[in-house]
C-alpha positions as CSV (number, residue, x, y, z in Angstrom):
1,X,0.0,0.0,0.0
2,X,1.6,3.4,-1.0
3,X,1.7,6.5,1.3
4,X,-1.1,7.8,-0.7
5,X,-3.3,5.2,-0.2
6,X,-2.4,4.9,3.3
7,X,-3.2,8.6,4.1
8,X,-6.5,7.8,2.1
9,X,-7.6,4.7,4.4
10,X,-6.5,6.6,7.3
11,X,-9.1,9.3,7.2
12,X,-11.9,6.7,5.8
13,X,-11.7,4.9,8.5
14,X,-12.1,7.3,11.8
15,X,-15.1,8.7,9.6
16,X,-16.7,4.8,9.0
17,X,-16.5,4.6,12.8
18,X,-17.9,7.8,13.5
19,X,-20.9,7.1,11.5
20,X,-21.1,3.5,12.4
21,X,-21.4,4.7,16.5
22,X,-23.7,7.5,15.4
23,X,-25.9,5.0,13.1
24,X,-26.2,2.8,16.0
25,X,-26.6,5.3,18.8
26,X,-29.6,6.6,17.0
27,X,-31.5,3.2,15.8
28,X,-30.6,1.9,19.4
29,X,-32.7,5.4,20.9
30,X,-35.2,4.8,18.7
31,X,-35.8,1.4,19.6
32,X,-35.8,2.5,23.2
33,X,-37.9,5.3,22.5
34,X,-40.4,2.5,20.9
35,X,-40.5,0.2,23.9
36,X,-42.7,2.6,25.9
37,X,-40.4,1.6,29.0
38,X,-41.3,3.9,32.5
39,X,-39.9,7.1,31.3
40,X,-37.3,6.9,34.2
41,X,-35.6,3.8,32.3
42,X,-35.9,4.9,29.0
43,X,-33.6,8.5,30.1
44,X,-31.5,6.6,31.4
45,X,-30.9,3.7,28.7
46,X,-30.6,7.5,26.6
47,X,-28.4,9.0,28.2
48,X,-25.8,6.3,28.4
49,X,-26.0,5.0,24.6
50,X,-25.6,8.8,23.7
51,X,-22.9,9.8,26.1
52,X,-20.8,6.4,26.2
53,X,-19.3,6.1,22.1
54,X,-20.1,2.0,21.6
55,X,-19.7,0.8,25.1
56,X,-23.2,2.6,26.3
57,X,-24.6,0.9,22.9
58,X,-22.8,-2.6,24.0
59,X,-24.3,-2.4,27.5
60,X,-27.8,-1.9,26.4
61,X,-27.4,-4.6,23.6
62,X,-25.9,-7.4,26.7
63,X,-28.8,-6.1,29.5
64,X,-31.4,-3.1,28.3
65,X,-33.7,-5.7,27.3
66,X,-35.2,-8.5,29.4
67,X,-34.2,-11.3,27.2
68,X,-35.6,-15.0,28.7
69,X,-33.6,-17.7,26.5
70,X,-35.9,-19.1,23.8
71,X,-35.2,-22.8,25.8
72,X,-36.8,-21.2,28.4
73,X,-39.9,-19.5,26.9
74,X,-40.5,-22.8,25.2
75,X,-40.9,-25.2,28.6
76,X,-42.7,-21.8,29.9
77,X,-44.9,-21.9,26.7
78,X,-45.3,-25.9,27.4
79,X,-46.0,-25.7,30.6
80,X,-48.8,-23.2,30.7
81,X,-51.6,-25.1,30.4
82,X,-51.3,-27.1,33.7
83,X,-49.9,-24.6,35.6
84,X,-53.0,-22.6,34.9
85,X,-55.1,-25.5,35.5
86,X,-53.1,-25.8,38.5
87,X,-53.7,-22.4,39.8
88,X,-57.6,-22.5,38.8
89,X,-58.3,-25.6,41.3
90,X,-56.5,-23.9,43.8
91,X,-60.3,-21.2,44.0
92,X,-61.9,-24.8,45.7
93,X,-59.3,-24.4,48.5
94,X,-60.2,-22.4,52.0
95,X,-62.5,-19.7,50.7
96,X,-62.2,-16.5,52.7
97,X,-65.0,-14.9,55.0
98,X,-63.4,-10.9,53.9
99,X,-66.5,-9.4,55.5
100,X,-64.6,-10.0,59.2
101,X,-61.4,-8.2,57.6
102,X,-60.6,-4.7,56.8
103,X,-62.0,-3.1,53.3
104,X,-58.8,-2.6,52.0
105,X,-57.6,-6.2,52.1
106,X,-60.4,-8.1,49.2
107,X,-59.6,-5.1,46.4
108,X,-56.1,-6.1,46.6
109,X,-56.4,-9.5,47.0
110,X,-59.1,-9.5,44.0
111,X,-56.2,-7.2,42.0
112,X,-53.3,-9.8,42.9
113,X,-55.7,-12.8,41.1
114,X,-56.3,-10.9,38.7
115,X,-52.6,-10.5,37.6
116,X,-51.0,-14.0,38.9
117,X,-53.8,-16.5,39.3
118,X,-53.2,-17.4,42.6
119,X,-55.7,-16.7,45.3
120,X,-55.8,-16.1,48.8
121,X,-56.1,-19.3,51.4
122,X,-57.3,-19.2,54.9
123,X,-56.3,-21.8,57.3
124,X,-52.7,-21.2,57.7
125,X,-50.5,-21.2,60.8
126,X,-47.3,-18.8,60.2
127,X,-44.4,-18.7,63.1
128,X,-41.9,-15.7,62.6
129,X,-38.5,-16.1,63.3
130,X,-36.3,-12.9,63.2
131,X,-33.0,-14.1,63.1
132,X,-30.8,-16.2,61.2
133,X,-30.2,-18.9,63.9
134,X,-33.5,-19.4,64.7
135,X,-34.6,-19.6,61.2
136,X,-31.4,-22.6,60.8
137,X,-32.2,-24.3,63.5
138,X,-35.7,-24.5,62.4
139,X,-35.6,-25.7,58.9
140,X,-32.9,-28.1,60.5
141,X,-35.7,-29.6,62.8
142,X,-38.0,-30.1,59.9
143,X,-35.6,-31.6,57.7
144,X,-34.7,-34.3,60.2
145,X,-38.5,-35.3,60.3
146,X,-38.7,-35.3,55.9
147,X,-40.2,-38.5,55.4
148,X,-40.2,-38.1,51.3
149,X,-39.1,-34.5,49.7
150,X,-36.9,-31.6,50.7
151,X,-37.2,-28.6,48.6
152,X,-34.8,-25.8,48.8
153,X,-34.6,-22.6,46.6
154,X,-32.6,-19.4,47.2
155,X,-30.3,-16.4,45.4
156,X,-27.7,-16.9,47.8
157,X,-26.1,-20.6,48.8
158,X,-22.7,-19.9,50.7
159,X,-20.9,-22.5,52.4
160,X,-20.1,-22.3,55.8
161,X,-21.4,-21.8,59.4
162,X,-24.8,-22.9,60.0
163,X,-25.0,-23.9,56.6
164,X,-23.1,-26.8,56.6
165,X,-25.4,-28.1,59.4
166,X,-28.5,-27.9,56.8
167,X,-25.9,-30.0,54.4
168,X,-25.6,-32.6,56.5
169,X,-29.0,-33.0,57.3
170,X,-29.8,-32.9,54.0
171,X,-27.5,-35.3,53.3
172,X,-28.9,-37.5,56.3
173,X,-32.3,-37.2,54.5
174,X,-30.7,-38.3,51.7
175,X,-29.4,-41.4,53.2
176,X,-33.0,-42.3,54.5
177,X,-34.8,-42.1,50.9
178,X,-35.8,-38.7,51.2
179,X,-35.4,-37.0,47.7
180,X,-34.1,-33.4,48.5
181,X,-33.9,-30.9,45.3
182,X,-31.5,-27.9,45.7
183,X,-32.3,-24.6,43.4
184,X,-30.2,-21.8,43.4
185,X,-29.5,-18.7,41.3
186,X,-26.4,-18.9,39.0
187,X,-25.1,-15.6,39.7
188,X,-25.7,-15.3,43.7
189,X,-24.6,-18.8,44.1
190,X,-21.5,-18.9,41.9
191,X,-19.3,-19.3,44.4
192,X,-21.6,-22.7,45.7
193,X,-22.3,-24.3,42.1
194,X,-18.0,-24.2,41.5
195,X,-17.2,-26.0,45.2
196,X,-16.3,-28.7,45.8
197,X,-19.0,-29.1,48.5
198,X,-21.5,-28.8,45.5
199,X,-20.2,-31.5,44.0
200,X,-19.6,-33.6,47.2
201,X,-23.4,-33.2,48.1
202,X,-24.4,-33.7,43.8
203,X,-22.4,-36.9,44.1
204,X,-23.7,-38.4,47.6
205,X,-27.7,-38.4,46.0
206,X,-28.8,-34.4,46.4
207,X,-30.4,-32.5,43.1
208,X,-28.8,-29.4,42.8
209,X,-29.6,-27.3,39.5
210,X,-29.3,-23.3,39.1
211,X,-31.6,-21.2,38.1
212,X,-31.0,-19.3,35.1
213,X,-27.3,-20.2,34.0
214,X,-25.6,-17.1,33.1
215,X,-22.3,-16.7,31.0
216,X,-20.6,-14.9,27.9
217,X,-22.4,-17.6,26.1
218,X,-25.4,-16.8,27.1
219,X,-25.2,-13.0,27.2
220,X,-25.4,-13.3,23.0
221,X,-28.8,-15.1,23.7
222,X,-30.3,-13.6,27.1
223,X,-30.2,-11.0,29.3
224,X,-28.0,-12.2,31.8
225,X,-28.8,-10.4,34.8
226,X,-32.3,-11.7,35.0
227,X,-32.2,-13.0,38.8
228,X,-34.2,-15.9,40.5
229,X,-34.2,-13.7,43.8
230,X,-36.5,-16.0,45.7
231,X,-36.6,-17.9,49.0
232,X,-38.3,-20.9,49.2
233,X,-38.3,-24.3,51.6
234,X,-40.6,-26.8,51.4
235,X,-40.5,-29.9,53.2
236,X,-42.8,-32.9,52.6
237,X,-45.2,-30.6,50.7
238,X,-46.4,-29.6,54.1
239,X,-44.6,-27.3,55.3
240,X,-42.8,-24.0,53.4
241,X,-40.3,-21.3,54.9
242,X,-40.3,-17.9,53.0
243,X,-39.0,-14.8,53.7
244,X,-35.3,-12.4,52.8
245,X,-33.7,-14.8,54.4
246,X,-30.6,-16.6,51.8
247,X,-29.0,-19.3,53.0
248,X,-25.8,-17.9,54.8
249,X,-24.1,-18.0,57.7
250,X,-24.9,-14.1,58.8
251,X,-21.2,-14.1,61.1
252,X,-19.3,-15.2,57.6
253,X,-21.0,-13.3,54.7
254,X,-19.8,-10.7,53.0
255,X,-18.0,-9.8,56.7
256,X,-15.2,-7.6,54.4
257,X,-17.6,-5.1,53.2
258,X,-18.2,-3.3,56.6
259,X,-21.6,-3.4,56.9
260,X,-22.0,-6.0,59.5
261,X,-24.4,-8.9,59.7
262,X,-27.4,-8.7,57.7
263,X,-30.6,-9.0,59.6
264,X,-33.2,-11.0,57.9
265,X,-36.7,-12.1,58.8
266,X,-38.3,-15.9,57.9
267,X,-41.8,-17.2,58.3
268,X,-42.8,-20.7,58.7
269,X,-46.0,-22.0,57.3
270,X,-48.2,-24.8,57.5
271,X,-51.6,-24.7,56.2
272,X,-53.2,-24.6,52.3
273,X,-51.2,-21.9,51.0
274,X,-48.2,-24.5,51.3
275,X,-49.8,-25.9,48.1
276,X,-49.0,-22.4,46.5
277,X,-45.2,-22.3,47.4
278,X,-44.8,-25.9,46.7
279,X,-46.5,-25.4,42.9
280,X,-43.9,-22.3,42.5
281,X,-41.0,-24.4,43.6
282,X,-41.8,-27.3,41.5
283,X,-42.8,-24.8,38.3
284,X,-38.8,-23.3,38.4
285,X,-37.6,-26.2,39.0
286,X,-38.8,-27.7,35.8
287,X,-38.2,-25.1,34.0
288,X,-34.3,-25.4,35.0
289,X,-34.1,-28.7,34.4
290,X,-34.4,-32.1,32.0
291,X,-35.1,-33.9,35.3
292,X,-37.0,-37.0,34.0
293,X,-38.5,-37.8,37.6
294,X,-40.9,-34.8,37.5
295,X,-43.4,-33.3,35.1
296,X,-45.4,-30.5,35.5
297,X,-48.5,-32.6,34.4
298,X,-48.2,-33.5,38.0
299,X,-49.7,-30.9,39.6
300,X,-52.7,-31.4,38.1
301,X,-53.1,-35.5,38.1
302,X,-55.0,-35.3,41.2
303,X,-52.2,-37.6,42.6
304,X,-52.3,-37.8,46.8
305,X,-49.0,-37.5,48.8
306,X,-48.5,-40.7,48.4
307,X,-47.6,-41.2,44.9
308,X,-47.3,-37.6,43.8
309,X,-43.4,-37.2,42.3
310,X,-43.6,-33.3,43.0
311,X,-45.2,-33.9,46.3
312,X,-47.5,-30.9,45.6
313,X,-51.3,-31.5,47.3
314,X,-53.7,-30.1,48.9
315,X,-53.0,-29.3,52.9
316,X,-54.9,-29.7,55.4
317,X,-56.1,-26.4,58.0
318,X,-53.5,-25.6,60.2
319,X,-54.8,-22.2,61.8
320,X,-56.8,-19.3,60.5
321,X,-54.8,-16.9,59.2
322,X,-55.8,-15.7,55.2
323,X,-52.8,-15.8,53.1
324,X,-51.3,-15.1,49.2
325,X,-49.0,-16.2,47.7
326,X,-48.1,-13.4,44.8
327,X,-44.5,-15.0,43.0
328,X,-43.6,-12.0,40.2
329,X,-41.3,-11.9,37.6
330,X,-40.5,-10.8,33.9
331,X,-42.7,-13.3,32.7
332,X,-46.1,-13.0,31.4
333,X,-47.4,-10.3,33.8
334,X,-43.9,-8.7,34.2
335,X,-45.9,-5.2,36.1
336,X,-47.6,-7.4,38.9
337,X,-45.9,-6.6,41.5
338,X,-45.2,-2.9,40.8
339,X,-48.8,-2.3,40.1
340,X,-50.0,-4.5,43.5
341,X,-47.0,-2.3,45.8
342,X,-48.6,1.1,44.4
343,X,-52.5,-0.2,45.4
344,X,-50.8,-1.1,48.5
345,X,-49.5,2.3,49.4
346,X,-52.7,3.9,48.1
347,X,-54.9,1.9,50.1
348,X,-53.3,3.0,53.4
349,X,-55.7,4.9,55.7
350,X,-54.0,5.7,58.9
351,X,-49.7,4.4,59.3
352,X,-47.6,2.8,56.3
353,X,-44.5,1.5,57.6
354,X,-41.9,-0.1,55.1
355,X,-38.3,-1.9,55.5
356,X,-35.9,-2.4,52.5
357,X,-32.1,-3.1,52.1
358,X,-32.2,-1.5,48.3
359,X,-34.7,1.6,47.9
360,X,-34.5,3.0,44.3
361,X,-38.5,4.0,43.5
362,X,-39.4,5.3,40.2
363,X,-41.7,8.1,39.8
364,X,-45.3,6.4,40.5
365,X,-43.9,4.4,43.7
366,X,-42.4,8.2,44.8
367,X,-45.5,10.0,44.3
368,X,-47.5,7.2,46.0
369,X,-45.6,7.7,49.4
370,X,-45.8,11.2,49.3
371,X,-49.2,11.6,48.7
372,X,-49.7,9.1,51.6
373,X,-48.4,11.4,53.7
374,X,-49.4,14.3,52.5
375,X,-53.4,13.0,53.3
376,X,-52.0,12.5,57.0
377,X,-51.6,8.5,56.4
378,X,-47.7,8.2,59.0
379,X,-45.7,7.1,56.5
380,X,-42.2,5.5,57.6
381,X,-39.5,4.0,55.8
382,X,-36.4,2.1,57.6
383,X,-33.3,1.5,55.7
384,X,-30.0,0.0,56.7
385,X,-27.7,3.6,57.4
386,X,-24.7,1.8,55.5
387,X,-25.5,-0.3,52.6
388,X,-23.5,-2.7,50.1
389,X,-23.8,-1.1,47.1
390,X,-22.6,2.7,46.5
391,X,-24.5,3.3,44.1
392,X,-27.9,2.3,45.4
393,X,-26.8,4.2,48.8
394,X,-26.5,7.7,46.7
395,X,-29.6,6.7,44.8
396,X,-31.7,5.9,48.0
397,X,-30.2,9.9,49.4
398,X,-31.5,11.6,46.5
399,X,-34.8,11.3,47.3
400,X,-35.3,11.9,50.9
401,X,-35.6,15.5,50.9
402,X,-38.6,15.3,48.7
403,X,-40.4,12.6,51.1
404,X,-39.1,14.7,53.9
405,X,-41.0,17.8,52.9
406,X,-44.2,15.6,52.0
407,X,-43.7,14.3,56.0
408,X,-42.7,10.8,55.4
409,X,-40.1,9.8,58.2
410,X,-37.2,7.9,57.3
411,X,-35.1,6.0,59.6
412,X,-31.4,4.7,59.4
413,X,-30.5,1.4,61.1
414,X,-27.0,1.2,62.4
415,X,-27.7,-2.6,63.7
416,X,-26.4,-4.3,60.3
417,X,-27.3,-4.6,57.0
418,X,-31.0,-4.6,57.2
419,X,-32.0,-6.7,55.0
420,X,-35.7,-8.0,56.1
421,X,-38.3,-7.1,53.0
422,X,-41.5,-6.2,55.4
423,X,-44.8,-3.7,54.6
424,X,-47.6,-3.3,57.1
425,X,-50.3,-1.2,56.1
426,X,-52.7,0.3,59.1
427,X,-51.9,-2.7,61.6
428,X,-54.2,-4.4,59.2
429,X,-52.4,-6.5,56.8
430,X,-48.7,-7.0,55.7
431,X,-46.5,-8.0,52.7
432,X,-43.3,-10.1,53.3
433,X,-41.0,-11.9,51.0
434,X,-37.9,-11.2,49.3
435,X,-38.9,-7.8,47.1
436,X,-36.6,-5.0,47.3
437,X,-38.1,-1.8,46.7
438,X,-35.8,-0.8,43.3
439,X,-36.1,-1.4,39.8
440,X,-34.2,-4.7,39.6
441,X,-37.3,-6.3,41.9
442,X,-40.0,-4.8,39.9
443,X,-38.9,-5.4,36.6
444,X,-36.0,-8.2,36.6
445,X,-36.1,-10.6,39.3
446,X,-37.9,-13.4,39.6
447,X,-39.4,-12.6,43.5
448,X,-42.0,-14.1,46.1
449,X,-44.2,-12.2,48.4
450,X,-46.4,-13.1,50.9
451,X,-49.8,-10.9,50.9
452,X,-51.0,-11.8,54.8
453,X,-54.4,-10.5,55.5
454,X,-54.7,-11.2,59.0
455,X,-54.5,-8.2,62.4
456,X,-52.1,-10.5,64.4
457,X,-49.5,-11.1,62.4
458,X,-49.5,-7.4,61.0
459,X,-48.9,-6.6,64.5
460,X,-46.2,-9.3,65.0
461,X,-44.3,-7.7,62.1
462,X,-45.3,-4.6,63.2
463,X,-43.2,-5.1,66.2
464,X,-40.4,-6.2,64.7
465,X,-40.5,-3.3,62.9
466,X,-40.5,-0.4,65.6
467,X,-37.3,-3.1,67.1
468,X,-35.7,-2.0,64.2
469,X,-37.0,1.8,64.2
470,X,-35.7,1.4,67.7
471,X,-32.1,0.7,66.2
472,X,-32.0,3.5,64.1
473,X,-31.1,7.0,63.7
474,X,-33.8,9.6,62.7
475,X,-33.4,11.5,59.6
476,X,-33.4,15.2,59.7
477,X,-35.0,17.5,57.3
478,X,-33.0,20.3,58.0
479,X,-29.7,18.4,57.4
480,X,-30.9,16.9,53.8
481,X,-31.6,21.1,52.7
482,X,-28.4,21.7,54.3
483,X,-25.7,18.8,53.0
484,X,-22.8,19.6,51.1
485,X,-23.2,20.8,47.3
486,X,-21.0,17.6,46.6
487,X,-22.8,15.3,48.2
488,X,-25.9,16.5,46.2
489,X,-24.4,16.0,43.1
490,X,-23.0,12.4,44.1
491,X,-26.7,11.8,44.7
492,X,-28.0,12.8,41.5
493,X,-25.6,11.4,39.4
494,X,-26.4,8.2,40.9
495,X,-30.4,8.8,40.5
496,X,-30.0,9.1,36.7
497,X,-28.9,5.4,36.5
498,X,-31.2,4.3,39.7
499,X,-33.9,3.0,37.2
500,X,-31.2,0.5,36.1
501,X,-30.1,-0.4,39.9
């Protein structure tokens, strides 16, 4: 090549790329323009394809889209039928008598059918446990007692501690014919699916599969950071745990990013709505999995205890308390559980009292809790006062003035990480399951929440809720007008990716 032709190709080029970053900059904001996204998404998705040359484009291309492989719509697509036949015979179970409850509780229980499918059960017994010891050491006593299936499924599986005391039962269990199935999330349990303790406990007999594989691989084909966030146990199809809690040692996890322990919170349950939790287990499982032993055709064969592979049948009355089961997700009714936390807020009459690790709203969740307090509803959110993620802590800053000036109280613990997921609306009712209150639980995670229409366990949670307010440092008005310019602008920065946190 001559020095002509050289100096020719050398000013083609930078003007090809130049046009090939400005060609896709614009067809990819068109494209997110066209999605119809909530507006606080789609600026943000803007603002980084426009302002980061290829890279901003390359991000949005690997994780602006919620992409479910194709494998996986296909067994969703396959499954459908019986899992809706499933849900529809679960209407015959434990009807409710709403006329002794408050009026707030059958609109959103008739709004959370509506969406999911799954209704509300009476007849449940629900024990709380509000540590991570006590929540061990139960799960421990009920695994001993398995007589046929173990059922495990959570985000985060970390070695260690307590933990390896739940191994070794499960391995016990094992021993005895008890089939026990392990379901964890690919990303949170990394760490787990590469030991060699998951391969000790694979090769001695226990089913361990994770729950949406992630990889470079699969970036080209999926969105990768599509999350199974849940917490599920359910033992003997009797008996179900749900809650924040993973399933970590609290004195060994993440003890080197200096927030301390994180405080969770666990319910027990036995009772009908077991059936729900057990369905939901079984339904990801098979969707993870070429396991030949199960099929979803099962829920629906009518099979008894006995003889039913998923063990997933109908429970007995355990105790009186009305609860729903409301699993969310990207799937068919991605906005569930976004549009059922807004009713929530609305519906609040008198005190609205929220806990959340990760608190990132977008503009309808924001405007719901101020307008709660601005029509004299005590509105009060506790947060951990140091939190794991940098980001989501100068995200979470940038909006308490606002709420501040509306007269929502906001409260800081300094006990550890909180981490416990917990709304109770006017002592009346309460959600509790493992939904942050951020963009990444609305819209990306696959989550589980328990709707509990009942006055006594409100007020149990209740409780542990002004323990934690107890634990906490007040936020001051005054202060937020008065913080440091810098500070601000940390904050915002921050809130214009928060959508994406």
């Amino acid at each position: 090549m001559g020095a002509e032709e050289y100096n020719e190709m050398s000013t083609i080029m930078p003007t090809l790329i130049l046009l090939a970053d400005l060609t896709i900059r614009i067809g990819l904001s068109f494209r997110v323009i066209m999605r119809k996204r909530p507006h606080g998404v789609t600026i943000a998705w803007l603002i980084i394809i426009l302002l980061i040359p290829l890279l901003g484009a390359l991000l949005y291309l690997l994780v602006g889209e919620n992409r479910i492989s194709d494998k996986r719509i296909a067994r969703t697509r396959a499954n459908q039928d019986h899992y809706q036949h499933w849900l529809n015979s679960l209407r015959e179970r434990a009807p409710i008598n709403w006329q002794d409850m408050a009026d707030t509780c059958l609109p959103l229980h008739r709004q959370a059918e509506t969406l999911i499918g799954i209704p509300a059960m009476t007849g449940n017994s629900l024990q709380v446990y509000e540590t991570a010891d006590e929540t061990i050491e139960a799960i421990l006593a009920d695994i001993d007692q398995a007589s046929s299936t173990c059922h495990l499924q959570f985000y985060i599986w970390q070695e260690g501690g307590r933990v390896t005391a739940v191994e070794e039962s499960l391995l016990a269990a094992t021993r005895r014919g008890v089939i026990c199935r392990i379901l964890v999330d690919s990303i949170g349990s990394s760490d787990f699916l590469k030991s060699r303790r998951c391969r000790e406990l694979r090769e001695a007999g226990i089913r361990i599969r994770e729950s949406l594989p992630a990889g470079l691989i699969k970036a080209l084909f999926a969105r990768i950071d599509i999350r199974n966030h849940r917490k599920i146990v359910v033992i003997d199809g009797e008996i179900a745990y749900s809650g924040s809690t993973n399933m970590v040692d609290p004195r060994y996890f993440k003890q080197d990013s200096g927030v301390g322990q994180w405080i969770d919170v666990m319910v027990r349950i036995t009772g009908p709505v077991v059936e729900s939790l057990a369905g939901t287990f079984i339904s990801d499982w098979i969707l993870e999995t070429d396991d030949q032993q199960l099929d979803i055709s099962d829920l629906t064969a009518g099979k008894t205890a006995a003889n039913n592979r998923t063990d997933v049948h109908r429970v007995k009355p355990t105790g009186s308390t009305a609860v729903q089961l409301v699993p969310s997700g990207p799937g068919l009714v991605p906005e569930a559980i976004h549009s059922l936390l807004l009713t929530t807020i609305y519906s609040a009459r008198r005190e609205l009292v929220l806990t959340t690790p990760y608190f990132v709203p977008d503009e309808p969740l924001l405007t719901a809790l101020k307008a709660a307090a601005q029509r004299g509803v005590s509105v009060t959110i506790i947060l951990p006062q140091r939190n794991d993620s940098r980001l989501v802590h100068y995200a979470s800053h940038a909006h308490f003035q606002e709420l501040t000036e509306s007269g929502v109280q906001i409260f800081l613990f300094h006990g550890g990480l909180l981490h416990a997921k917990t709304i109770t609306v006017d002592r009346e009712f309460a959600l509790f399951g493992s939904v942050n209150l951020d963009m990444r639980s609305f819209w990306l995670n696959f989550e589980a929440t328990l709707f509990i229409y009942d006055r006594d366990f409100a007020a149990k949670i209740h409780a542990i809720q002004e323990r934690y307010e107890q634990l906490s440092t007040a936020i001051d008005h005054q202060e937020l007008v008065q913080r440091p310019v810098i500070k601000r602008f940390k904050e915002n920065v921050a809130l214009l990716i928060g959508p994406l946190l």
